[in-house]
Structures are given as structure tokens and as C-alpha cells.
C-alpha positions, 0 to 999 in steps of 0.5 A: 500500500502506497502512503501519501506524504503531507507535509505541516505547516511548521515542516514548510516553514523548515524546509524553507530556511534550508538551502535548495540542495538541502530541500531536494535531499529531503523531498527526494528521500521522503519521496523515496523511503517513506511512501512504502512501509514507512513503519519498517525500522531501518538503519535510517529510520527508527521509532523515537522514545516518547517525546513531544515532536513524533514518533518517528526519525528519518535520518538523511546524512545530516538532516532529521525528518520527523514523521507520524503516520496514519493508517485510518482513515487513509494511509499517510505520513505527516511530515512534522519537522525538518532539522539539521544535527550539529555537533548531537545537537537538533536545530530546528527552525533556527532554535536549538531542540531538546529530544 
């Protein structure tokens, strides 16, 4: 089953500060890895410990893609944001994260 991919609000406003080449790495790769079985852990892909962000963590070199998916009553990943890791550090949006 083929998952559609939607994207919030705040993960635009994410991907929109990034550079162009950062942005087409992530839509690639989302476009790529999450729109079939995107609940299969993989080496790039792990559920998270409880937090307030979601569930789930793409990791695409050093950008992070935070993602929650739905079965009912369609089958979709809502992208919820989109950070960049620095020295064990998440920043999303410009402001550093705490997971």
C-alpha cells in the first residue's frame, strides 16, 4: 500500500530556511523511503522514545525528518519537522531542540 506524504505547516516553514540542495535531499528521500512501509525500522529510520515532536526519525546524512503516520482513515505520513544535527545537537527552525 502506497502512503501519501503531507507535509505541516511548521515542516514548510523548515524546509524553507534550508538551502535548495538541502530541500531536494529531503523531498527526494521522503519521496523515496517513506511512501512504502514507512513503519519498517531501518538503519535510517527508527521509532523515537516518547517525546513531544513524533514518533518517528528519518535520518538523511545530516538532516532529521520527523514523521507520524496514519493508517485510518487513509494511509499517510505527516511530515512534522525538518532539522539539521550539529555537533548531537537538533536545530530546528533556527532554535536549538531538546529530544
Amino acid at each position: 500500500m502506497a502512503y501519501a506524504i503531507e507535509y505541516s505547516p511548521d515542516a514548510v516553514e523548515h524546509l524553507d530556511a534550508m538551502s535548495a540542495r538541502d530541500q531536494r535531499r529531503v523531498l527526494d528521500s521522503v519521496e523515496r523511503q517513506l511512501s512504502h512501509e514507512p513503519r519498517v525500522e531501518t538503519r535510517n529510520r527508527k521509532p523515537m522514545r516518547p517525546n513531544p515532536l513524533a514518533p518517528w526519525e528519518l535520518r538523511i546524512g545530516d538532516l532529521r525528518v520527523y514523521y507520524d503516520v496514519m493508517d485510518a482513515p487513509e494511509a499517510v505520513v505527516q511530515v512534522l519537522a525538518v532539522g539539521i544535527m550539529r555537533r548531537n545537537r537538533i536545530w530546528i527552525g533556527g532554535v536549538e531542540f531538546e529530544l
